[in-house]
C-alpha positions in Angstrom: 8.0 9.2 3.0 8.6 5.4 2.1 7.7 4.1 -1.5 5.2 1.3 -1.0 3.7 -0.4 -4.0 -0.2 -0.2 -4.7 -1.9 -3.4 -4.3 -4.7 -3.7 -6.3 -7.0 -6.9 -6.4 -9.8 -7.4 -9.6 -12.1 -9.3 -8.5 -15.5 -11.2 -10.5 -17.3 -13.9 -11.4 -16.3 -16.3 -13.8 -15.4 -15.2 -17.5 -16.5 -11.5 -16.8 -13.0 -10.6 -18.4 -11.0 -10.3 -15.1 -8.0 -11.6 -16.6 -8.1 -9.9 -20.1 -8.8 -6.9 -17.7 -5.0 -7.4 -15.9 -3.8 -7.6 -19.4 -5.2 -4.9 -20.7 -3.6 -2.4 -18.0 -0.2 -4.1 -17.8 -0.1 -4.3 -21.7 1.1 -7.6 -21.9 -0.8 -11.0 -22.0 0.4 -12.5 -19.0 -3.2 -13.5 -17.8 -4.5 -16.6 -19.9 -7.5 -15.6 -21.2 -10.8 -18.6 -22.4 -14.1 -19.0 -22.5 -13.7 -21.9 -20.3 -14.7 -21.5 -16.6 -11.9 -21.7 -14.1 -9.1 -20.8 -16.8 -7.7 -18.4 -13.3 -6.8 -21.1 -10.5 -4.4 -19.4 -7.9 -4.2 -16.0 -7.9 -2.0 -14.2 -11.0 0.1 -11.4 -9.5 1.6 -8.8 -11.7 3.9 -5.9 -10.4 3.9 -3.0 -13.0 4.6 0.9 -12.5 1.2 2.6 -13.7 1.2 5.9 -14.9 0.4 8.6 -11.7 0.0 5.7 -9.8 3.9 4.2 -9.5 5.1 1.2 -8.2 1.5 -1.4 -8.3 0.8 -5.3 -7.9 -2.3 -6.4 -9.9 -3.7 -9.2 -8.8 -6.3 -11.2 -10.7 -8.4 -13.8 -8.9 -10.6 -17.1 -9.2 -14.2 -16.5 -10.5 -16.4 -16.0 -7.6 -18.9 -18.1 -8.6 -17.0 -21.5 -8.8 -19.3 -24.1 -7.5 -17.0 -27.0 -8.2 -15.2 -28.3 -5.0 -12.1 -26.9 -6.6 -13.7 -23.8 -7.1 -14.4 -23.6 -3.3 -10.8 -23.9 -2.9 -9.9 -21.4 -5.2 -12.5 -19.3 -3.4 -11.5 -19.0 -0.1 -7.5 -17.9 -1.3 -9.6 -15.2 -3.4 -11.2 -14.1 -0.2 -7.5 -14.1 1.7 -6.2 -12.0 -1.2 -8.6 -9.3 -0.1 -6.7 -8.9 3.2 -3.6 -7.7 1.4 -5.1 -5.1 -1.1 -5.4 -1.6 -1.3 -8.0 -1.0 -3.9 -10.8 -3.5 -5.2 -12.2 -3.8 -8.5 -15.2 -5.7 -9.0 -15.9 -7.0 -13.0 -19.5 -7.5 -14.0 -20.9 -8.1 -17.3 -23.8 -8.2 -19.4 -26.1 -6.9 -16.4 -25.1 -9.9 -13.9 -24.8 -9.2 -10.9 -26.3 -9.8 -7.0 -25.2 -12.0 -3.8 -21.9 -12.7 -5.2 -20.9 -9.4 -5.9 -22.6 -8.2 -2.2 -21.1 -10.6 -0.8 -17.1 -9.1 -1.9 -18.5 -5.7 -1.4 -19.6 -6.6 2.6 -16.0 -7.5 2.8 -14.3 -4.6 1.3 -16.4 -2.5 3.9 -15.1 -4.4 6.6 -11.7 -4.0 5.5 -12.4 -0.2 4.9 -11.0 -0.7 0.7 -11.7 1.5 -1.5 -13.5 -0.6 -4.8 -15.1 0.3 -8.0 -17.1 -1.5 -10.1 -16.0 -2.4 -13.3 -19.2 -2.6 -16.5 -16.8 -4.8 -18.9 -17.5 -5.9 -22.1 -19.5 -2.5 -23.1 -19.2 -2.5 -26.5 -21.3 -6.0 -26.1 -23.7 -4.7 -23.8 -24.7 -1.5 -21.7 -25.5 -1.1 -18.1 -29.4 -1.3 -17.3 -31.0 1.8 -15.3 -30.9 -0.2 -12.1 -27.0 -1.2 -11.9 -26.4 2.5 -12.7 -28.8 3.3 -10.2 -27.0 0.8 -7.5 -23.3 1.7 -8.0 -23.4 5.0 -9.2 -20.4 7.2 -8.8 -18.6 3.4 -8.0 -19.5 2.4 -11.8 -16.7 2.5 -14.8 -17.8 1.4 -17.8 -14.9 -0.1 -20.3 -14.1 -2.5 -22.8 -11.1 -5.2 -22.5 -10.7 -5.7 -25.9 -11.7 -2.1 -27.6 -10.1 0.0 -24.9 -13.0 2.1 -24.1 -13.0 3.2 -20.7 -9.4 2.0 -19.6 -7.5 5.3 -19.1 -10.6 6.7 -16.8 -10.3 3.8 -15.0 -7.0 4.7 -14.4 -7.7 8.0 -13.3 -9.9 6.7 -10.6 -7.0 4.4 -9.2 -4.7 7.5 -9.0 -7.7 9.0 -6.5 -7.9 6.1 -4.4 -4.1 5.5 -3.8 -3.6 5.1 -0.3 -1.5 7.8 1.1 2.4 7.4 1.4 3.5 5.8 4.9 5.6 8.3 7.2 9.1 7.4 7.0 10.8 5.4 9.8 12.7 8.8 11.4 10.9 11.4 10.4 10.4 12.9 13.6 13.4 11.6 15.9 16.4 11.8 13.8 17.2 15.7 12.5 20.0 17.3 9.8 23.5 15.9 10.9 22.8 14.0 14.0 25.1 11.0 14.4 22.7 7.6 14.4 24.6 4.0 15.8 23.1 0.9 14.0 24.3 -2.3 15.9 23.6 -5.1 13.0 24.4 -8.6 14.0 26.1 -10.9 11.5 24.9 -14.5 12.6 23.5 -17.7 10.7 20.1 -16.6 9.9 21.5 -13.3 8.6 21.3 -13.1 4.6 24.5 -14.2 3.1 26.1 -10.3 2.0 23.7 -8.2 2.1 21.7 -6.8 5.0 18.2 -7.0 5.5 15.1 -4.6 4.7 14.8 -2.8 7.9 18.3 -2.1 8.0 18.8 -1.0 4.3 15.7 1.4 4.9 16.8 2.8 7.6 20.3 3.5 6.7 18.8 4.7 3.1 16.7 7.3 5.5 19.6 8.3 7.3 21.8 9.4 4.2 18.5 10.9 2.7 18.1 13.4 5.9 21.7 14.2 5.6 22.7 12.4 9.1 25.7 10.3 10.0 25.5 6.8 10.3 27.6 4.3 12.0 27.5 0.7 11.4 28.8 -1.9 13.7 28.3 -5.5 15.0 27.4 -6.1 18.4 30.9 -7.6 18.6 32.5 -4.6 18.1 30.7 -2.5 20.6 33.5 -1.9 23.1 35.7 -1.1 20.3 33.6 1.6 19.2 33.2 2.9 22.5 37.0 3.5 22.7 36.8 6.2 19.8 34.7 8.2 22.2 32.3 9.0 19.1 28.7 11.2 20.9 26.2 9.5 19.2 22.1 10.8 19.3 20.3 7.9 18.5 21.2 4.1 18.9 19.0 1.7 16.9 20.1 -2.2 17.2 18.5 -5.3 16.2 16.2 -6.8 19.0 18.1 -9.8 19.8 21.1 -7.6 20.8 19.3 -5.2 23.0 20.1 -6.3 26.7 23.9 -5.9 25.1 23.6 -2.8 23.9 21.6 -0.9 26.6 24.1 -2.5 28.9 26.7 -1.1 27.2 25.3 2.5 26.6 24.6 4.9 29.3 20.5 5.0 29.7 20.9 9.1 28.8 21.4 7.7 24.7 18.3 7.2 23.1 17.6 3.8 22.2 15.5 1.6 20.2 15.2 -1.4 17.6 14.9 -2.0 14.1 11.5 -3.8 14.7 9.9 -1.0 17.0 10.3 1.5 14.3 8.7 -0.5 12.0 5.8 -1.5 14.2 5.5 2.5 15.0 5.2 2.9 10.9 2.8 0.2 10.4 1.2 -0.2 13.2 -0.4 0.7 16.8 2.9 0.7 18.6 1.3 1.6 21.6 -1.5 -0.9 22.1 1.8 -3.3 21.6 3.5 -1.9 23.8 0.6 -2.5 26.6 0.6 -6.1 24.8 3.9 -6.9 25.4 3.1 -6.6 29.6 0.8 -9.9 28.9 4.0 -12.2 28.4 4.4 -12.3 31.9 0.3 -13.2 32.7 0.8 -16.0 30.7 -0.2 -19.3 32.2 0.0 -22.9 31.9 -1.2 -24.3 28.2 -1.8 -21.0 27.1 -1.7 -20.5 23.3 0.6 -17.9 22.1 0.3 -16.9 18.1 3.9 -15.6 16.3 3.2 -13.8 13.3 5.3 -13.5 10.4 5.4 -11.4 7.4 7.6 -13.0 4.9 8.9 -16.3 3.6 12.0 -17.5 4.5 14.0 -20.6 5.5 13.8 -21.1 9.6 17.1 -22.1 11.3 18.0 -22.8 14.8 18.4 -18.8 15.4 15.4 -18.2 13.7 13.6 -15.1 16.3 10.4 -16.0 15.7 10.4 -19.5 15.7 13.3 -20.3 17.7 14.5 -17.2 20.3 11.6 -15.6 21.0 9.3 -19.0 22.6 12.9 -19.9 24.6 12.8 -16.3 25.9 9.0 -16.5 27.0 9.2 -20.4 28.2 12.3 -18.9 30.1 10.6 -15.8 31.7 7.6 -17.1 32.3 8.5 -21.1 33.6 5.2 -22.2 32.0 4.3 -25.0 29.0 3.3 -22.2 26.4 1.8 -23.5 23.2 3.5 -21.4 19.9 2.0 -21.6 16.8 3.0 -20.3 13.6 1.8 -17.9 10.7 4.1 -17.0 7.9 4.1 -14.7 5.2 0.6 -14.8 3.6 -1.6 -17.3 5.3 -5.0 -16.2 6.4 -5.5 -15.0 10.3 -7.2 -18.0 11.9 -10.5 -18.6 12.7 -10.5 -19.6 15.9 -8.6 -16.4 17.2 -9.9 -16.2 20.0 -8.3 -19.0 21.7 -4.6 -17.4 21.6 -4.1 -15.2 24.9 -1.1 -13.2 23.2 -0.4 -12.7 19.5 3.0 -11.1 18.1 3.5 -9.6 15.4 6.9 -8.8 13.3 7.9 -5.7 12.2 6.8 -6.5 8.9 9.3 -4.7 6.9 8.1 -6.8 4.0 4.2 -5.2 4.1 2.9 -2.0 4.4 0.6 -0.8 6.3 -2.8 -0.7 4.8 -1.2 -4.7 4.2 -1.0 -5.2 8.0 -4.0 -3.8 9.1 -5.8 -5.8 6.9 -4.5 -9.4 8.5 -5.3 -7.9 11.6 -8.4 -6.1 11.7 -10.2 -9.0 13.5 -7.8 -8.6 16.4 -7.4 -5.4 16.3 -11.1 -4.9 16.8 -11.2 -7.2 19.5 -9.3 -7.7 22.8 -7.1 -9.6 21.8 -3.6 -8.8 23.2 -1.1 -8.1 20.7 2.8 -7.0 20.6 5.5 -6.8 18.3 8.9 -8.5 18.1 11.2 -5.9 19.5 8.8 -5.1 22.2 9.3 -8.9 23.8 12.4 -8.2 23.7 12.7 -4.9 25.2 10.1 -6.2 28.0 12.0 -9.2 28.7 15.0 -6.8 29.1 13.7 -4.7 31.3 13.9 -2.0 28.5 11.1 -1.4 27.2 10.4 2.1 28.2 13.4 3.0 27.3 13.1 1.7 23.9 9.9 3.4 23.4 11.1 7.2 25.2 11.9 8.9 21.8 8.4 8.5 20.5 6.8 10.3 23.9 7.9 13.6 22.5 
């Protein structure tokens, strides 16, 4: 099972004690805490292990109820926050409480988070009949600066942990089978180190006891001369026509980016995605998705290789735009006629879903990194055998 950290967003209007909140469960003052209305501008993020919890990100947020034009601002990247979280807490105090409040809890059930609401400030004030009444089993009364209240709050965040992700072989690779990684070593590759997918999986290998060989796609032929049998062959994207050229079509093959897009996400409504590249037409707006931040170069795949491979294929004037790391999904959605999506090794799942749940509730034709490749390759059903079992 991969170790994901907890996301958890506290959310509020203003000076309901959000920020002395975050303090108060990380044990430091990192959060600057007044009486002053919009002391919390951009979002405060704070990663802390909590106790039966693990590895967590707090987040504390802009008061809700910011009328300035600021405070809209500040708004709308509280509202974007929600699309990364895994549990909500919403602060209220001395019995205020109403549209704003609704309003966050509408979207945490369109989101499907968890949430509680926090009573702060009790040892000011206590709940009336009718917010106990309202939130019920969702209420948790505590106190910021006494204490009161903060290790039951704790015990509720260890119920609504979102479940562990399934690791990235757990059903494909078994006890001393020998896996081939083919890891290119080119520009936009991270000066000496390798990158998160390839660290995990390698990591997972080791852990289930199996043998792993690492090689560049140089070095292919060379490896092929040591006549090594080999179960499972999993190679960056951009190297596939290579590799399944080089391989006999009776190896199992995939790509770094598929088996993360299998982990977190609906590999096969990609997969029928990726079959759109080639129904693409004239002006038609195509939306690349990226989950982290990191400086583009003239190899960059999702900016660079993968519009030349679909201008290429397809001999049409596609239009590419460009999300990175954590800018909202945009509103006018509908316009794109294929999105695509990285592996997001850099997210987790609940985190993915969340950016996406507009499309994916809609019709919206999506695919994943590896799959353009595979398609364009004419290998993408072999890339995507070992999961059919």
């Amino acid at each position: 099972m991969s170790i994901a950290r907890t996301y958890i967003g506290i959310f509020g209007r203003t000076n309901t004690g959000k920020s002395s909140l975050l303090n108060r469960l990380i044990g430091q003052d990192i959060a600057i805490v007044s009486e002053e209305k919009g002391t919390t501008t951009d979002p405060v993020k704070k990663t802390i292990e909590l106790n039966g919890i693990g590895a967590s990100v707090l987040i504390d947020t802009a008061g809700i109820d910011d009328n300035t034009s600021l405070g809209q601002k500040r708004i709308e990247k509280t509202k974007h926050i929600i699309e990364s979280i895994d549990i909500a807490l919403v602060v209220i105090t001395d019995n205020i409480y109403g549209e704003y409040e609704g309003e966050l809890i509408s979207i945490f059930d369109y989101y499907k988070i968890p949430y509680l609401i926090i009573y702060n400030k009790i040892d000011l004030s206590k709940p009336k009949d009718e917010i106990i009444k309202k939130y019920g089993s969702k209420l948790i009364y505590v106190s910021s600066k006494t204490h009161e209240g903060i290790d039951s709050l704790l015990d509720r965040l260890k119920l609504l942990k979102p479940k562990a992700e399934n690791s990235l072989l757990y059903d494909i690779v078994n006890k001393g089978d020998t896996v081939l990684l083919v890891v290119p070593v080119d520009i936009s590759a991270p000066v000496g180190r390798l990158i998160l997918p390839q660290v995990n999986v390698l990591r997972e290998l080791l852990d289930n006891n199996s043998i792993a060989i690492v090689i560049k796609e140089t070095e292919i032929e060379l490896f092929k001369k040591k006549n090594i049998d080999v179960n499972l062959i999993i190679t960056d994207s951009q190297v596939f026509d290579m590799v399944a050229k080089a391989f006999d079509d009776s190896i199992a093959l995939t790509s770094f980016s598929i088996l993360f897009a299998r982990q977190k996400g609906d590999i096969f409504r990609y997969k029928e995605g990726a079959y759109k590249i080639d129904r693409l037409q004239d002006n038609d707006n195509v939306l690349i998705l990226e989950s982290c931040t990191h400086k583009h170069t003239c190899e960059d795949i999702g900016r660079v290789k993968i519009p030349n491979i679909i201008k290429k294929r397809t001999n049409k004037n596609i239009v590419f735009d460009f999300i990175s790391a954590d800018t909202a999904i945009p509103k006018d959605i509908e316009k794109y006629s294929l999105i695509i999506q990285c592996g997001g090794c850099m997210k987790t799942r609940t985190e993915i879903n969340h950016r996406l749940q507009v499309i994916l509730n809609s019709n919206i034709n999506i695919t994943n990194y590896g799959m353009v490749f595979a398609y364009i390759n004419g290998i993408l059903d072999r890339s995507m055998n070992i999961f059919d079992k």
